[in-house]
C-alpha positions in Angstrom: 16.6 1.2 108.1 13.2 1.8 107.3 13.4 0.9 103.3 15.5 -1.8 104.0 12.9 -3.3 106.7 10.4 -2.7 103.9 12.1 -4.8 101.4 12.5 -7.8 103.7 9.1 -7.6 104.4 7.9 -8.0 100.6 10.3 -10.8 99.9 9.3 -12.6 103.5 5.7 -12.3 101.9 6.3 -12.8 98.7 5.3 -16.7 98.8 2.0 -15.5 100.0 1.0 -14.1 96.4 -2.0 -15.3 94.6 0.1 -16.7 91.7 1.5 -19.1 94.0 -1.4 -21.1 93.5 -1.3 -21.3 89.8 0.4 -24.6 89.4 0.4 -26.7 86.1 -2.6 -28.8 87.7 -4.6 -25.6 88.2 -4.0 -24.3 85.1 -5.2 -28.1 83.4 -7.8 -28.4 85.8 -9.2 -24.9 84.7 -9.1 -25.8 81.3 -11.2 -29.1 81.5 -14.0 -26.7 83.4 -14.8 -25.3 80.1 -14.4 -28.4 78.4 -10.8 -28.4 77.1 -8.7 -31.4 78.3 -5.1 -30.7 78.0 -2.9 -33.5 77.0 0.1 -32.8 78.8 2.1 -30.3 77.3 2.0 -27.1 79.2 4.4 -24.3 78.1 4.4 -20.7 80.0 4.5 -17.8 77.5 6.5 -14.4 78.4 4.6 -12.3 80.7 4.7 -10.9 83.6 1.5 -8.8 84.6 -0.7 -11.9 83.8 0.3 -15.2 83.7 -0.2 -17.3 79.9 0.6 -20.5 78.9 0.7 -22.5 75.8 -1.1 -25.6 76.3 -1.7 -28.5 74.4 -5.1 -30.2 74.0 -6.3 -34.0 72.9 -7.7 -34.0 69.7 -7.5 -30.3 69.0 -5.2 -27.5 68.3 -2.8 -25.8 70.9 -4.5 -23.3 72.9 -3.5 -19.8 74.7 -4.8 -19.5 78.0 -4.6 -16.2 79.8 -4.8 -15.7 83.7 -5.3 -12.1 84.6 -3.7 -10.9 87.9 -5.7 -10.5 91.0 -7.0 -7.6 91.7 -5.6 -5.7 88.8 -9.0 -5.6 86.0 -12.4 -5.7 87.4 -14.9 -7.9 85.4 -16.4 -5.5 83.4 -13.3 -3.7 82.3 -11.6 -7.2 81.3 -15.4 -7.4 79.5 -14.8 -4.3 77.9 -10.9 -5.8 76.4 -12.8 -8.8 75.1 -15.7 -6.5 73.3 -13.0 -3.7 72.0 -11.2 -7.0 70.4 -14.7 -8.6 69.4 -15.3 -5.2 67.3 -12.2 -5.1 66.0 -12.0 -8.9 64.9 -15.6 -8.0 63.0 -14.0 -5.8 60.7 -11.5 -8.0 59.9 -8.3 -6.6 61.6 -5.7 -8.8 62.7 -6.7 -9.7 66.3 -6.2 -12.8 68.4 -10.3 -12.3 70.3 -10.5 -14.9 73.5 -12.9 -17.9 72.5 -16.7 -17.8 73.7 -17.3 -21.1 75.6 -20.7 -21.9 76.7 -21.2 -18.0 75.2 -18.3 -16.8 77.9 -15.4 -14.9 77.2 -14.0 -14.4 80.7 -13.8 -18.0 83.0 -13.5 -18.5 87.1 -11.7 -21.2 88.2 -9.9 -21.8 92.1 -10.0 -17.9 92.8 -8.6 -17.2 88.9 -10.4 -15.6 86.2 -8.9 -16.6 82.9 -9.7 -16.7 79.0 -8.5 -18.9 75.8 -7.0 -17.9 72.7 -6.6 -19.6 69.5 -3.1 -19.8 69.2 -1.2 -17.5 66.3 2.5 -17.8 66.0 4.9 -15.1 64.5 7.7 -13.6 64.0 9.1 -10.1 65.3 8.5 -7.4 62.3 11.3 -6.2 60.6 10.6 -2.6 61.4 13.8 -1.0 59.4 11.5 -2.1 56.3 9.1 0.9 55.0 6.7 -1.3 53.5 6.5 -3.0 57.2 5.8 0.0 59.1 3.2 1.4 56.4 1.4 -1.9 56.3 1.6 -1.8 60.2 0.4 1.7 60.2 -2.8 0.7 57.7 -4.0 -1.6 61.2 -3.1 0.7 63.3 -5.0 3.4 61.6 -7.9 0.4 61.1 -7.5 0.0 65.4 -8.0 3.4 66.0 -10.9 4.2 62.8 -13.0 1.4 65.5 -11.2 3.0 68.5 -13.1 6.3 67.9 -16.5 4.8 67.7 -17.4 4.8 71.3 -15.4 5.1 74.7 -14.5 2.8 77.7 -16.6 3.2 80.5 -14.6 0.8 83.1 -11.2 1.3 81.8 -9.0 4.5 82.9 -7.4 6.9 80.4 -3.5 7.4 80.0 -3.1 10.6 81.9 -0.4 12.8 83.9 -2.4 11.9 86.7 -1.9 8.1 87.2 1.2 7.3 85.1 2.9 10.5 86.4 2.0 11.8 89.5 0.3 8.4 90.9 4.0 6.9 90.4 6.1 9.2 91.5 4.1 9.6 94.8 3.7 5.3 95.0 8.0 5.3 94.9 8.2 8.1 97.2 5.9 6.5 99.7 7.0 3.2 100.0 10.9 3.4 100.5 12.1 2.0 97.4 14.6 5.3 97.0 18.0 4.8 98.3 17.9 7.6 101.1 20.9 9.7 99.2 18.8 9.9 96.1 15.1 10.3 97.6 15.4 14.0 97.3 17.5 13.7 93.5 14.7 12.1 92.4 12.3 14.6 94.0 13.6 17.0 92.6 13.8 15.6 88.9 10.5 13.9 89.3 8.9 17.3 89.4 11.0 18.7 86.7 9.6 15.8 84.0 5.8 16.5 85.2 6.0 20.4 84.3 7.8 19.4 81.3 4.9 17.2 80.7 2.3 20.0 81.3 4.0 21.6 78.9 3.8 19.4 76.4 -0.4 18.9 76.7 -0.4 22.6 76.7 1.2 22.6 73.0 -0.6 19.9 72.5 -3.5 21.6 73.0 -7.1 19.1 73.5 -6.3 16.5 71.9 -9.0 13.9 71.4 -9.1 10.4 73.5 -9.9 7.1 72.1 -9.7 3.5 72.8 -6.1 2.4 72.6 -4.2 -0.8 72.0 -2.1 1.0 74.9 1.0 -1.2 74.4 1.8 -1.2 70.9 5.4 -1.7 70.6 7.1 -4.7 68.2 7.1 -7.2 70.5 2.9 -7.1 70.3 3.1 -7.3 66.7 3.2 -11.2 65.1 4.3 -11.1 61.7 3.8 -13.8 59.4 3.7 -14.3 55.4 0.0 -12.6 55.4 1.3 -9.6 57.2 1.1 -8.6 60.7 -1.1 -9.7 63.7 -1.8 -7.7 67.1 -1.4 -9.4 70.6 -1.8 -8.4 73.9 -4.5 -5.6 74.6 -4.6 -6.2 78.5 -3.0 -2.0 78.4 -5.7 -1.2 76.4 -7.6 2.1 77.7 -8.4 5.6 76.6 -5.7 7.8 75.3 -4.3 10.4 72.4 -3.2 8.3 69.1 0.3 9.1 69.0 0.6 6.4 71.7 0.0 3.6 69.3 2.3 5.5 67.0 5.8 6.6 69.0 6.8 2.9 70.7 7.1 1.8 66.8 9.8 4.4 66.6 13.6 4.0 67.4 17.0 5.2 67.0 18.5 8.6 66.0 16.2 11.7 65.4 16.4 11.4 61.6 15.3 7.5 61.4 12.1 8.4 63.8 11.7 10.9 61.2 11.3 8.2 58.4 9.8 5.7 60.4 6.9 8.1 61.7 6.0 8.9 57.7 6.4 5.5 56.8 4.0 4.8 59.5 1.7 7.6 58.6 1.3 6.8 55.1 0.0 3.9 55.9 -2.4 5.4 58.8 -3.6 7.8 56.9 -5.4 5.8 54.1 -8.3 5.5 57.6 -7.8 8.2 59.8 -6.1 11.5 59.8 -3.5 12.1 62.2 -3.1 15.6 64.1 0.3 16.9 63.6 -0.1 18.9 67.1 0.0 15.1 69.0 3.4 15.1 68.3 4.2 17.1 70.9 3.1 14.3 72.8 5.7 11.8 72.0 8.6 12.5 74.2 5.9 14.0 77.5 4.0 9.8 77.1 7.8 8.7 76.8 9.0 10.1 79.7 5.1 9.1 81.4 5.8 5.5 80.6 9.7 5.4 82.1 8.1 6.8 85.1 5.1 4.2 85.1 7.3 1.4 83.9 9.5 2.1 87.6 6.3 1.9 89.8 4.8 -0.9 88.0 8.2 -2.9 89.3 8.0 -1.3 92.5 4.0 -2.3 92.9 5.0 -6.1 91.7 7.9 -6.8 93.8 5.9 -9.3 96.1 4.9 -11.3 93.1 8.4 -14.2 93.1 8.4 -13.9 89.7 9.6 -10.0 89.8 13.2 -10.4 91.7 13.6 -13.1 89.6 13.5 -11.4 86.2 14.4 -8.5 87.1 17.3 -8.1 89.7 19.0 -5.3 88.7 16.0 -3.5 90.1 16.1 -1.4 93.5 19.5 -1.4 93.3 21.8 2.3 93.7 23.0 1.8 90.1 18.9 1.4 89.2 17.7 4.8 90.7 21.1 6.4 89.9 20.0 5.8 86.0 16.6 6.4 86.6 17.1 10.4 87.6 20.0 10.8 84.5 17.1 9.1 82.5 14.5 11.6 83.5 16.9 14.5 83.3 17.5 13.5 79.9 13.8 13.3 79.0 13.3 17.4 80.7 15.8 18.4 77.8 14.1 16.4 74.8 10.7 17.4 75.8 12.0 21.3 75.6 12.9 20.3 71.6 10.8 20.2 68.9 8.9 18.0 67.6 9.6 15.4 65.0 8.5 17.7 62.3 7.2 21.0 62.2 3.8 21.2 63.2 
């Protein structure tokens, strides 16, 4: 009774979420207080966490225009996002950087904070291709050469701490567990984050640098000139092999290829400890867990329940605990090569 009196109390809620607010008019209005008048055409983009929209503007070409979620960022660590793409857009890396306006990068507007992009289409990479990954890897490797240079202050690191235990606990405390499966995942939960100790302890110290944090192929454009990078609002401190293992997929042997297709690229800028590969399948296994508490933490916003129905339900948490069960054996296997 109590999770179910918990859930109708999020959707009774739910139309009391700062979002609400963000109507076409606001998002026009906000972009004629920095001096960009849209002319009508208005076209939401797919995200969740933040809210972006396409918008067209008289006289000039489409913009992006980003609004971060409430409460999520604070100023300076949206600040340091826009410097971390600032540097990397120096060098010449493939980077979509938010437009200075009146020498701003981050805008208020109606309670919102928001930034505009240039708009850069593209097309998903065709990642089965060597010379695709390598040329991805050569960014990457060019991401991470600037990455290294200095650290975030404001923005936290990927740890066990707030993707693993931080989630777990977040699910456990707020009744989003079917009762029959509350102690299943318990159980299985705990199971995952000593596998995950594990891991680091293979590992060994590995060192920390500023991430793209989400670098998977649908936050890599491709065009004729080769491949752009999108959407750094995961961006935070963490081991490199995170940038690496989300461009990997299918059986054992084809991570195999992909990973030294990737790496031969990466390699022509940085070099790439061998030991962070005991990394890949412990910041798997973090993500799955963070992934379920990120939809857990979101649920009040409309838009979640929307997209994503098949969440919450017995069949969800039922494949949730096979999931992690399955990542306890693959993090006890070794790595993708020796090391």
């Amino acid at each position: 009774m109590a999770r179910a009196a918990a859930v109708q109390w999020r959707m009774a809620n739910s139309s009391t979420h700062p979002f609400s607010a963000l109507g076409p008019d606001c998002v026009l209005d906000a972009l004629a207080a920095v001096g960009l008048y849209g002319d009508g055409r208005l076209l939401a983009l797919n995200s969740y966490e933040n809210r972006v929209y396409q918008a067209g503007i008289e006289d000039g070409k489409p913009v992006v225009v980003k609004f971060y979620r409430p409460g999520r960022w604070s100023d300076a660590a949206i600040g340091e996002e826009h410097a971390f793409l600032a540097e990397l857009h120096a060098q010449e890396i493939p980077v979509v950087p938010p437009l200075a306006i009146d020498g701003r990068t981050l805008h208020g507007f109606a309670g919102f904070r928001f930034a505009v992009f240039e708009r850069h289409g593209g097309r998903a990479p065709e990642l089965s291709d060597p010379g695709v990954l390598e040329w991805t890897g050569r960014f990457i490797g060019r991401i991470h050469a600037v990455g290294a240079l200095r650290p975030f202050a404001e923005r936290p690191a990927l740890d066990i701490e707030t993707f693993g235990i931080d989630s777990r606990d977040y699910l456990l405390a707020n009744d989003f567990l079917p009762p029959d499966l509350v102690e299943a995942y318990r159980s299985v939960a705990s199971q995952a984050l000593d596998g995950i100790h594990r891991c680091y302890e293979r590992a060994g110290e590995v060192p920390l640098l500023r991430l793209h944090g989400d670098c998977h192929g649908g936050n890599v454009l491709w065009t004729d000139a080769g491949p752009h990078f999108v959407d750094f609002d995961d961006a935070r401190m963490g081991p490199a092999v995170q940038d690496l293992w989300m461009m990997l997929s299918g059986e054992r042997h084809e991570m195999v290829r992909q990973l030294s297709d990737i790496l031969a690229g990466y390699e022509d800028f940085v070099d790439f400890d061998p030991r962070q590969l005991y990394l890949v399948e412990a910041l798997r296994t973090l993500r799955l867990m963070h992934y379920a508490a990120w939809l857990a933490r979101r649920w009040d916003d409309p838009a979640f329940p929307a997209a994503f129905p098949w969440f919450n339900t017995q069949r969800y948490w039922q494949d949730r605990i096979l999931e992690l069960r399955e990542q306890v054996a693959l993090m006890d296997e070794p790595p993708l090569w020796p090391v």
